[in-house]
N, C-alpha and C positions, 0 to 999 in steps of 0.2 A: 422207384425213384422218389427222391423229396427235394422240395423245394423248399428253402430258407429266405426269406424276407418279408420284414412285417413288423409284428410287436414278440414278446417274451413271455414264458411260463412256465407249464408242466409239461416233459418230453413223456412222451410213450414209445418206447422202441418194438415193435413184432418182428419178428422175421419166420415169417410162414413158410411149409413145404406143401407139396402135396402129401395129403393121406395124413400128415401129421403138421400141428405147429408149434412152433416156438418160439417165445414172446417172452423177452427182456424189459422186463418195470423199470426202469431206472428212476431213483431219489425225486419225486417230483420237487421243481424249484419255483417256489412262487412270488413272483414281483409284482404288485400291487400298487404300482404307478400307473400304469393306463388304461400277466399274469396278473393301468386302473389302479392303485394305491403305492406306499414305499413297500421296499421290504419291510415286514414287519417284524413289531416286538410284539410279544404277548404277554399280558399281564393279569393272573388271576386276579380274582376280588374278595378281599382288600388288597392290595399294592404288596408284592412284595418282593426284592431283587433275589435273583439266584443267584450262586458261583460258582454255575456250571450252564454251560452252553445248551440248549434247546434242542433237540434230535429225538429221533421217533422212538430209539432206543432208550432215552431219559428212564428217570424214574418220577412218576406222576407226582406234579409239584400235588401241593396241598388246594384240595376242593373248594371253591367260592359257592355260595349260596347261588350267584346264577351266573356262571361262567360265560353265557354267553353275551353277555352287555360288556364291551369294551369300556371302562371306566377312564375320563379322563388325566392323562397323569400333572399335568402342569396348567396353568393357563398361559399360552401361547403369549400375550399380550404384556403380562409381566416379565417377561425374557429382557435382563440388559441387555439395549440398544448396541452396547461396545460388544459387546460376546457375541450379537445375530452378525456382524460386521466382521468379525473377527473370522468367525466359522464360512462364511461367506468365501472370505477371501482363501482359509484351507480349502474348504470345499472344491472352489477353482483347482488352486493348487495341485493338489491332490487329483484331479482329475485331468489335469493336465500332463502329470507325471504318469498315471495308469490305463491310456488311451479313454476313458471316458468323453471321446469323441466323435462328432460324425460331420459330415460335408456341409458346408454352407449353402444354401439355396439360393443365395444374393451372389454366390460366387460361380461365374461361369463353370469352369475346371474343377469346382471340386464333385462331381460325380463321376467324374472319368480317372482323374487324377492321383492316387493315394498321394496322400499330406497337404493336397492344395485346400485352401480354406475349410480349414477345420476350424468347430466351435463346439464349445462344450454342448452337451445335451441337457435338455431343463432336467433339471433335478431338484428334489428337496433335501433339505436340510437335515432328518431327520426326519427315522421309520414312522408310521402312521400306528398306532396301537390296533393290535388285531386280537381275538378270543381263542388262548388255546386251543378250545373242543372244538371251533369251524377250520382252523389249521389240519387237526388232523381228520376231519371230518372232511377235506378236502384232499387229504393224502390215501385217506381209504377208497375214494372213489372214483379217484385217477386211472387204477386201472382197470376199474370195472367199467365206467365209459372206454375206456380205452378198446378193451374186449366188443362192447358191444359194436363201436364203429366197427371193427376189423372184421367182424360174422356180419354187417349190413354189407360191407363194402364186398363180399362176396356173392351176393345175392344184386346179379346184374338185373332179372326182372323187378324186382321193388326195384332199387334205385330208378331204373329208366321211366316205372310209373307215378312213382312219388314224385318225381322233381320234373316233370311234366310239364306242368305249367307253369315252373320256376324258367325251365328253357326258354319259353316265349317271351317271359319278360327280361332276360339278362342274358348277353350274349355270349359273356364269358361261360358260363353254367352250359349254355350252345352247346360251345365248342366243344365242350369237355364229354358231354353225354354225346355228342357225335363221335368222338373216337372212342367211346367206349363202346358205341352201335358197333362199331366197325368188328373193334375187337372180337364181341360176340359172334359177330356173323362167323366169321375166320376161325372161333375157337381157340383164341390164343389168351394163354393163362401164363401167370408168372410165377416160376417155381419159387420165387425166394424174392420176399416183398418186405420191404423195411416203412415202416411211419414214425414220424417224428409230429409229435402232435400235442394240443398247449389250451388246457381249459382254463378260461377266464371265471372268476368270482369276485362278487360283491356283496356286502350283509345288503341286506333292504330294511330301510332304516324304522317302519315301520313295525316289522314283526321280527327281529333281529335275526331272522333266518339267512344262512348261507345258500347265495343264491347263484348258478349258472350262469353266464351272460352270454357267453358263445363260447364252442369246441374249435379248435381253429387245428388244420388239417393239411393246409396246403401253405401259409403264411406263418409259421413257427417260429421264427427268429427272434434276437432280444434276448436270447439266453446268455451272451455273451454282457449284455447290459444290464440284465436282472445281478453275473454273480459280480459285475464291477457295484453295482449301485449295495449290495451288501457290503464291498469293502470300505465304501466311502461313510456309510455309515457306521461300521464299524469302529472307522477312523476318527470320527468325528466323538462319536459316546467316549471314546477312548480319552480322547482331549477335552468335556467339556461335562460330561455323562457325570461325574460325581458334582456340576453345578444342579444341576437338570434331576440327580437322582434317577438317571438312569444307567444301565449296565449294559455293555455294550455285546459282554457274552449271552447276552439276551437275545440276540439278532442270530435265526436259524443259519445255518452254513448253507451255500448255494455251490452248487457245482456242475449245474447245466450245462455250460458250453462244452466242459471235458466230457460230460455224458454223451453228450448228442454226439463228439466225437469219437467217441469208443464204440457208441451204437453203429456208425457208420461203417468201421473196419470192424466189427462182428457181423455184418452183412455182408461184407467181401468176404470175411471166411466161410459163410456159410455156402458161400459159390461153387468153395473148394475146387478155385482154375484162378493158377497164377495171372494169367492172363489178363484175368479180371478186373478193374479196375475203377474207381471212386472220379465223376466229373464233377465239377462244382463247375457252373456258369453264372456268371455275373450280370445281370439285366445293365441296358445301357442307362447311362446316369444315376447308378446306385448310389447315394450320399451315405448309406448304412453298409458298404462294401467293406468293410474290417471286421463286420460278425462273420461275414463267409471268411474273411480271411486267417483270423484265427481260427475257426474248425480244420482250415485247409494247414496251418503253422502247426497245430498241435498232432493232426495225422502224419503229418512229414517228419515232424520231431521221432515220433510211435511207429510209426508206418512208412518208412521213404519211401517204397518200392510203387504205394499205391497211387500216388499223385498225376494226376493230370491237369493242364491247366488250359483253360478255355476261355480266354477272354473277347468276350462278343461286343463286339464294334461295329 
């Protein structure tokens, strides 16, 4: 089972058997607003634009002396006042047009309600400059944490001893190692186990090292807003990017939320029983209910057969 809601990042999909597993990587997607920053551009040093889009597949732009110092490309400061105003207002635009929205919190109805007060999502203006070599240095190791949660998370005595005294103090973590006690006792294993799972990064500004911030495992969502926030920047370099000097096919491709939803009907396949089928449930007062909603629009477009729809009131 997974659960979607929260912030955005890198998905890991597994889907384990007994005696044997099998574990789909998908494209990690990194958004670096809250997956912590914008999407990012990256820029070797000295400065130099490509014209050609950024993928793992590339061919290695040309080496900086120390790639890993993100060099500033502009001073923020000197940006005409008409063009931050201008962008502003596409920006809106633009994200009014491409659901870059979620519920308002001042508005009774909009967590229960799709389309009642809707407001855009903070957003900036344009990607944050990040350091090629920590980009893929954080694609490499995607699914190597990924693997390691998936062999922790089978190992029911470490967990229940490690987080120990994490129970005592939080009561959510309780409940969770309590039905996993239960599990235990009973013996009860799940043939075919899917994770949808989203490590956060940040340089540390100190030693410019790419740095962990948390694995997040059961709150994965955002992926629908990590690959809107690449097209708005996109959009934006497109229109403004030759003031700025910057290139807008600089901005990695994101395509998380189709991941996660293809991860999830390659879990029903692996059931192999039509019967089977994908619940999404919506927590009450979800103001972010359009991330579930589009994983649930994109399998039904892919997938009709599999949909179920459970809305908890």
């Amino acid at each position: 089972m997974s659960k979607m809601g929260g912030r955005s990042g890198c998905f890991q999909c597994s889907v384990t058997g007994i005696g044997t597993t099998r574990r789909l990587y998908p494209f990690p997607s990194f958004s670096f607003n809250f997956r912590h920053q914008p999407q990012s551009l990256f820029f070797p040093k000295p400065l130099k634009l490509m014209s050609q889009p950024l993928t793992l597949s590339s061919a290695v732009v040309e080496e900086a002396d120390d790639s890993t110092v993100a060099p500033p490309f502009f001073d923020h400061h000197r940006i005409d006042q008409k063009m931050v105003q201008n962008m502003v207002y596409d920006a809106l635009v633009w994200s009014t047009l491409n659901c870059l929205l979620v519920g308002d919190k001042s508005v009774q109805r909009s967590g229960t309600v799709p389309g009642v007060g809707l407001v855009h999502l903070p957003l900036s203006l344009l990607p944050g400059p990040f350091p090629e070599s920590h980009w893929k240095q954080g694609c490499e190791l995607a699914p190597i944490f990924n693997e390691l949660v998936d062999r922790v998370s089978l190992d029911g005595k470490f967990l229940q001893e490690a987080l120990s005294r994490t129970k005592k103090a939080d009561e959510f973590t309780s409940r969770l190692l309590d039905i996993h006690s239960k599990m235990l006792e009973i013996n009860k294993k799940e043939e075919i186990c899917l994770a949808l799972s989203r490590s956060d990064y940040m340089i540390d500004e100190k030693t410019k090292s790419l740095l962990q911030i948390e694995m997040n495992t059961i709150s994965t969502s955002f992926a629908l807003i990590g690959c809107l926030m690449t097209g708005l920047h996109r959009s934006l370099l497109s229109q403004y990017g030759k003031f700025l000097g910057l290139d807008p096919k600089r901005v990695p491709a994101n395509n998380a939320a189709h991941q996660a939803a293809e991860a999830l009907a390659k879990a029903w396949s692996e059931y192999n029983n039509p019967r089977a089928a994908i619940l999404v449930v919506v927590q009450v007062e979800e103001r972010n209910m359009y991330e579930q909603h589009f994983v649930c629009a994109v399998l039904k477009e892919k997938y009709p057969f599999l949909i179920i729809y459970n809305y908890d009131t």
